[in-house]
C-alpha positions as CSV (number, residue, x, y, z in Angstrom):
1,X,0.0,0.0,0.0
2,X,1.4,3.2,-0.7
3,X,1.9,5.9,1.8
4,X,1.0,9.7,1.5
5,X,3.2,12.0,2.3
6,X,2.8,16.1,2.8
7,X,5.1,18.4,1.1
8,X,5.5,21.5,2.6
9,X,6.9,23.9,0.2
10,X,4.3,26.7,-1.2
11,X,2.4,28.4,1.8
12,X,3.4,26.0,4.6
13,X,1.7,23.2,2.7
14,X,2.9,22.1,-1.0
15,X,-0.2,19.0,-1.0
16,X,-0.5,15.2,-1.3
17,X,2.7,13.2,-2.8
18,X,1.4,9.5,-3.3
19,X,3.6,6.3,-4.3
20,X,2.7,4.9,-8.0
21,X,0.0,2.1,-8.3
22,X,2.4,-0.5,-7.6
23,X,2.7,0.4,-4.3
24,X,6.1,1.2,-5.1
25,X,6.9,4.9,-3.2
26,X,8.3,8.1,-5.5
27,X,10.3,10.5,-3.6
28,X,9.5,14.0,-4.2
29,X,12.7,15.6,-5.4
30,X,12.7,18.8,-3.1
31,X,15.0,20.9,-1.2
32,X,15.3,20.1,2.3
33,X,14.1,23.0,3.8
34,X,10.8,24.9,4.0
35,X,9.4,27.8,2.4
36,X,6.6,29.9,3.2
37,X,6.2,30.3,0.0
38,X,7.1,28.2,-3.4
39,X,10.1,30.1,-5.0
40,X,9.1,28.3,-8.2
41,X,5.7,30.5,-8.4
42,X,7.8,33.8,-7.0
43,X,9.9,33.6,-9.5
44,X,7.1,33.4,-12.2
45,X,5.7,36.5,-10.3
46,X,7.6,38.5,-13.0
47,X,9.4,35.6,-15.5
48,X,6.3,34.5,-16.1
49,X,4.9,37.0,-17.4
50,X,4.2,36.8,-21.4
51,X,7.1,38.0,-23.5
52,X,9.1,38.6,-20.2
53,X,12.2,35.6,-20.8
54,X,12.5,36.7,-24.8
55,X,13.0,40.4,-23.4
56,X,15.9,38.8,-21.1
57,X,17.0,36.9,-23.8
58,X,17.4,39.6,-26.4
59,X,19.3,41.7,-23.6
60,X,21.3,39.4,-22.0
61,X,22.0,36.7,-24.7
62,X,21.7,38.7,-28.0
63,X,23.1,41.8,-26.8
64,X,20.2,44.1,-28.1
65,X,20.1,47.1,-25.3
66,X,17.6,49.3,-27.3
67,X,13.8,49.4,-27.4
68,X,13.3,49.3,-31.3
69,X,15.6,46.6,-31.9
70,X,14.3,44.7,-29.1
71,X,10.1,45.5,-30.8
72,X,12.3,44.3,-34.7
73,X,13.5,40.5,-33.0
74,X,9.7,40.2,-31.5
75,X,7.0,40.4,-34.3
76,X,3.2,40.5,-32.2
77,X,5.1,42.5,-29.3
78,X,3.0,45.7,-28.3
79,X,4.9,48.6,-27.7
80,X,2.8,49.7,-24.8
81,X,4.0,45.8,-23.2
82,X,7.4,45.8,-24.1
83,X,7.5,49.5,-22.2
84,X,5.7,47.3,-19.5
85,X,7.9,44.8,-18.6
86,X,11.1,46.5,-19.2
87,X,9.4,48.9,-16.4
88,X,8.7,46.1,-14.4
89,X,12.1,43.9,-15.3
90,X,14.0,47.6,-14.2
91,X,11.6,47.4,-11.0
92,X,12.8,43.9,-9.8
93,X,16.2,44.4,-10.3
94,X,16.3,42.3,-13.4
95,X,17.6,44.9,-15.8
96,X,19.0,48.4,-15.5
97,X,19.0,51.7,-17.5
98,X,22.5,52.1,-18.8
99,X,22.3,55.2,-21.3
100,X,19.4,57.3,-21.3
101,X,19.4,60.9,-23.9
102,X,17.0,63.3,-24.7
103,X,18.1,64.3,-27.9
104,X,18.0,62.2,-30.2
105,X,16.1,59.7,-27.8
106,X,18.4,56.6,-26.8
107,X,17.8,54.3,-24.1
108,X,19.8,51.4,-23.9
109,X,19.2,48.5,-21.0
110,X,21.9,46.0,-19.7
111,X,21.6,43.0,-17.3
112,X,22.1,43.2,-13.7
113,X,23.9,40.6,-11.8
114,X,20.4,38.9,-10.7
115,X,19.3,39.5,-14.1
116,X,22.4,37.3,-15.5
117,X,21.5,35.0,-12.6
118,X,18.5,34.2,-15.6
119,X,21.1,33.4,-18.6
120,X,21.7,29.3,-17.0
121,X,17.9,28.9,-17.4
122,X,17.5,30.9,-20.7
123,X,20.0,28.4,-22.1
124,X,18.3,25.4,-20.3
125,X,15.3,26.4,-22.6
126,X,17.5,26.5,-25.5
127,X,18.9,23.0,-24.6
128,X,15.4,21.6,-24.1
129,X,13.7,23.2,-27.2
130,X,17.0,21.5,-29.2
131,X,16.5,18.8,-27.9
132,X,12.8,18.1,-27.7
133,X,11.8,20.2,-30.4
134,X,14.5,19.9,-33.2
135,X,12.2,19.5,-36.1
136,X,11.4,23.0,-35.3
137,X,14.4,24.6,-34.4
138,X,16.6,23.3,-36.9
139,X,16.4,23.4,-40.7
140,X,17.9,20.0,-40.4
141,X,15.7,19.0,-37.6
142,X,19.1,17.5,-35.7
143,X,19.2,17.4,-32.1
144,X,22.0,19.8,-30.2
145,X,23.9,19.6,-26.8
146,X,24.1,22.3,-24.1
147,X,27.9,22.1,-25.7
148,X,26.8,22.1,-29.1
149,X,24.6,24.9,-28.9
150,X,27.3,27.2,-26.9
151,X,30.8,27.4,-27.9
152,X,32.1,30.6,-26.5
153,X,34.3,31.0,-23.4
154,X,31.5,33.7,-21.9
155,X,28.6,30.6,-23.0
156,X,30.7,27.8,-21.3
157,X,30.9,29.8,-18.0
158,X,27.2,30.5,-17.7
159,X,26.6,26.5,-18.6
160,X,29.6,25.0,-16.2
161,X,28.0,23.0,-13.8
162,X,25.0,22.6,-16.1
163,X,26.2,19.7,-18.4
């Protein structure tokens, strides 16, 4: 007979975790200590929000800093959203104002340290859309490594520890 375990993890309580129908117990694969709240769902709080994690990928892994470049690489994005979440990206600490003129306008936005916390699991998505996806990614629908995908010394640093 399986036996039921609580989780605690999001608001003191995470739920039910039950063993398979075999009788044969999972472990939940969770930290070992509590939260009082899941850091999964904070962290969505403002990476989950739509467009948010192809802003921080044009900024921090494609190196595009201004507005209008960053409205050219996303076809659909509203201007009034991208002025949004760059707001709210700027807010959280994410991103930060590094040139801003009046005349001509130019506003150009870098990464902060927590925002370049964000590269590793920017290039997890590119490693699991290469690798799960590649029939969409690639013209020659051939599955990549993490290593494949990212040869540079800058790319291997943000990975180490990752492969």
């Amino acid at each position: 007979m399986a036996r039921e375990q609580t989780v605690t993890l999001e608001t003191g309580h995470f739920g039910n975790v039950n063993g398979n129908q075999e009788g044969i117990q999972d472990t939940p694969i969770l930290p070992n200590y509590s939260f009082s709240n899941c850091p999964i769902q904070t962290s969505l709080g403002v990476l989950g929000k739509k467009w948010t994690l192809l802003i921080l990928r044009d900024i921090g892994l494609l190196k595009i800093d201004r507005f209008n470049r960053i409205l050219e690489t996303l076809p659909g994005l509203p201007r009034k959203v991208l002025s949004t979440r760059l707001r709210e990206l700027e807010r959280e600490g994410f991103i930060e104002c590094s040139e801003r003129k009046k005349s001509p306008m130019v506003v150009r936005w870098t990464m902060t340290q927590k925002g370049k916390d964000t590269l590793p699991i920017l290039m997890r998505f590119i490693a699991f859309g290469s690798r799960w996806y590649p029939d969409v990614v690639f013209a020659d629908k051939t599955r990549r490594t993490l290593r494949e995908l990212f040869t540079t010394p800058e790319a291997r640093e943000l990975i180490k520890g990752y492969t």
